[in-house]
N, C-alpha and C positions, 0 to 999 in steps of 0.2 A: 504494500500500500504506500503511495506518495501521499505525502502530506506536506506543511510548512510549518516549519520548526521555531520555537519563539525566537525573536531576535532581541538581545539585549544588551541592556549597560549596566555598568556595574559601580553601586555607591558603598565608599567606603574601600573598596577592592572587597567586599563580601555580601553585600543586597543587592539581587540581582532587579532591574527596573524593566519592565516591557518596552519595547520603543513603539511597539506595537500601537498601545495603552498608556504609556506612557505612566504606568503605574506600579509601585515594589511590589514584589510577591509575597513578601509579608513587613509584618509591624518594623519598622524601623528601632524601637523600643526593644523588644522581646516575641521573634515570630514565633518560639513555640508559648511561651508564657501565651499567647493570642490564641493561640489554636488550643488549648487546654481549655482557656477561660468560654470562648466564643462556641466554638463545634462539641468539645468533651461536655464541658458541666451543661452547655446549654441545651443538650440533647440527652444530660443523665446517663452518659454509656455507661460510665463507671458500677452505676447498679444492674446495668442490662447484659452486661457480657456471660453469667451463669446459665443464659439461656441462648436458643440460635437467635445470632442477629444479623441482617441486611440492611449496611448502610449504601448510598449513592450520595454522589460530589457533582455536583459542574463545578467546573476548574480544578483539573488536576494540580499544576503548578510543578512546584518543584518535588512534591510528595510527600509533605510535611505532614499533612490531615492526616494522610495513610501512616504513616511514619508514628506517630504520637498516638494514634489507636489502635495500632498493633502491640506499642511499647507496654499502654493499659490492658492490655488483651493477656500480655505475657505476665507482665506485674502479678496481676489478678488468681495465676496459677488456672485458669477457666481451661477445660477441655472443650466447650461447644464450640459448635461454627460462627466463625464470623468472616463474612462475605461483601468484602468491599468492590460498587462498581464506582466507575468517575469516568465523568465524560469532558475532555478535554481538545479544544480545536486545533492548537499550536502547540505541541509536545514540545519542553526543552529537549536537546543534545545532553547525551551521554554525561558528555564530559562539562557542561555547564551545570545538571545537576547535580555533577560530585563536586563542582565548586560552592554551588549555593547549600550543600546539606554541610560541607564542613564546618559551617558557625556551629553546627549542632552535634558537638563529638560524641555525647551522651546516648547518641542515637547511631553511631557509623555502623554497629553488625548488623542492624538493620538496613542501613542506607545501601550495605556494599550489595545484596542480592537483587536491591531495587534498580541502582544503577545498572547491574548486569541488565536484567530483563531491557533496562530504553535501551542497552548497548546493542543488544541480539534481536529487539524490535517484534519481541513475541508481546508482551501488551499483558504479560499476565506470569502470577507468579501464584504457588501453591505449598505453603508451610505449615505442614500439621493440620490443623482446625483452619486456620487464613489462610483467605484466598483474595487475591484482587484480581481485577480487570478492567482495562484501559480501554476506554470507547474513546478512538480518535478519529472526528471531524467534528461540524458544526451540530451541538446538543439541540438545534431547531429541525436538523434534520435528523439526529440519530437516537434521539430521546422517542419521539413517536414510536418508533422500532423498536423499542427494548420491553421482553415482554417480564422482565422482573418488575419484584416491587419493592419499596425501602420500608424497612421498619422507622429509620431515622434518615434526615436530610443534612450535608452539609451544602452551604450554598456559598460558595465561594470564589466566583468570577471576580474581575475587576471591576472596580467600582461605576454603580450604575451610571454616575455621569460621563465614567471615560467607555464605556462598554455595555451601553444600553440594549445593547441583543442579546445580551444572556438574562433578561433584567423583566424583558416581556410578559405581557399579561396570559398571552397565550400559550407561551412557555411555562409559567408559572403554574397555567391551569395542567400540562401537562405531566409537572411535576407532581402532584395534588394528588390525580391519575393514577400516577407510579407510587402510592404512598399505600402501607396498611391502616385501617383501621386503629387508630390510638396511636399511629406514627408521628414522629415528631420531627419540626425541623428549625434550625438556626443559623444565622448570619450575620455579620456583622455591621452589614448598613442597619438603618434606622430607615432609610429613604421612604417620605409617605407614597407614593406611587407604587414601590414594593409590598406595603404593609397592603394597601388596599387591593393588588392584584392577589396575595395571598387569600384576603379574608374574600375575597369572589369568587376563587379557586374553593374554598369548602375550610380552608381551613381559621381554628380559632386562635388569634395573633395577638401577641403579648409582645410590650417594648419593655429590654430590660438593661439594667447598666452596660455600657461597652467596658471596651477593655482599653488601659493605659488612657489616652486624652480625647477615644471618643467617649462621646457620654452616653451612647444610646447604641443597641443593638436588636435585633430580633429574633425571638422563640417562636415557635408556632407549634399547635397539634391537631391531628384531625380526627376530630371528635369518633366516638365506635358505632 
């Protein structure tokens, strides 16, 4: 499969920036401290991993979501499934995701099989109980197609003002779609345009503190 691969800059020599989007791929602050606070608690994995669970991402990124809930996955000592999909349009390179995961050493035996798999361009990788897989093109066309479902959402495109396609109403209703009954999902805009396309989609939306200097983030779940 041809695709296009993000194209980037790099702040700091270690936050990789979309030029694409023109946006970091995480918190400039603390990106996993972000990802713990925003997708982890905001979604309660932490109490859900003793049972099977199926999360879905729009925006892969650099891998970090995946990354940080495998790490709770292992922590946890949990034998059950846990089945991450992500749909991602512009895949980093190999070797830009081994540049961007090394802020995060705490995480490298993890990082190193994930980097394998974007090396080898299989999209998917199978550890024990985890499992992920990589939907790569546009999540308006590859989301329709996917006939799984999430228990939980993580929704982490770039920010709705630099990347308003992944941000859609119609999209959103999609996502909604792919959700189970008592599913939940989080992100970290606040954006009212978002909050309102969720709660049109079916689901009940809650704004709750951000993480670091945003002040607002969003929880969702869809009712049983």
């Amino acid at each position: 499969m041809t695709h296009q691969t993000a194209d980037l800059d790099w702040r700091d020599d270690r936050i990789p920036v979309s030029r694409q989007f023109d946006d970091p791929y995480f918190s400039l602050e603390d990106g996993l401290a972000e990802t713990e606070h925003v997708f982890l608690q905001g979604n309660h994995i932490a109490t859900r991993l003793h049972a099977p669970l199926s999360i879905a991402e729009l925006g892969f990124g650099t891998g970090l979501n995946f990354l940080a809930t495998w790490a709770l996955h292992r922590a946890s000592g949990s034998t059950s499934p846990l089945k991450f999909t992500t749909f991602e349009a512009f895949p980093m390179t190999a070797d830009d995701m081994a540049a961007a995961l090394a802020a995060f050493p705490q995480l490298s035996d993890l990082a190193a099989p994930l980097v394998k798999m974007v090396r080898s361009g299989e999209w998917q990788i199978q550890s024990g109980p985890v499992s992920l897989q990589v939907i790569v093109g546009d999540a308006r066309e590859t989301l329709p197609k996917w006939e799984g479902k999430a228990d939980a959402w993580y929704l982490d495109g770039f920010s709705p003002a630099k990347n308003p396609e992944l941000w859609g109403a119609d999209l959103m209703a999609q996502v909604a779609g792919h959700t189970t009954a008592g599913g939940t999902l989080a992100t970290y805009t606040a954006a009212g345009h978002v909050r309102r396309a969720l709660a049109e989609a079916g689901f009940t939306v809650t704004r709750s503190p951000g993480f670091g200097r945003k002040r607002h983030m969003t929880s969702a779940e869809m009712p049983n």
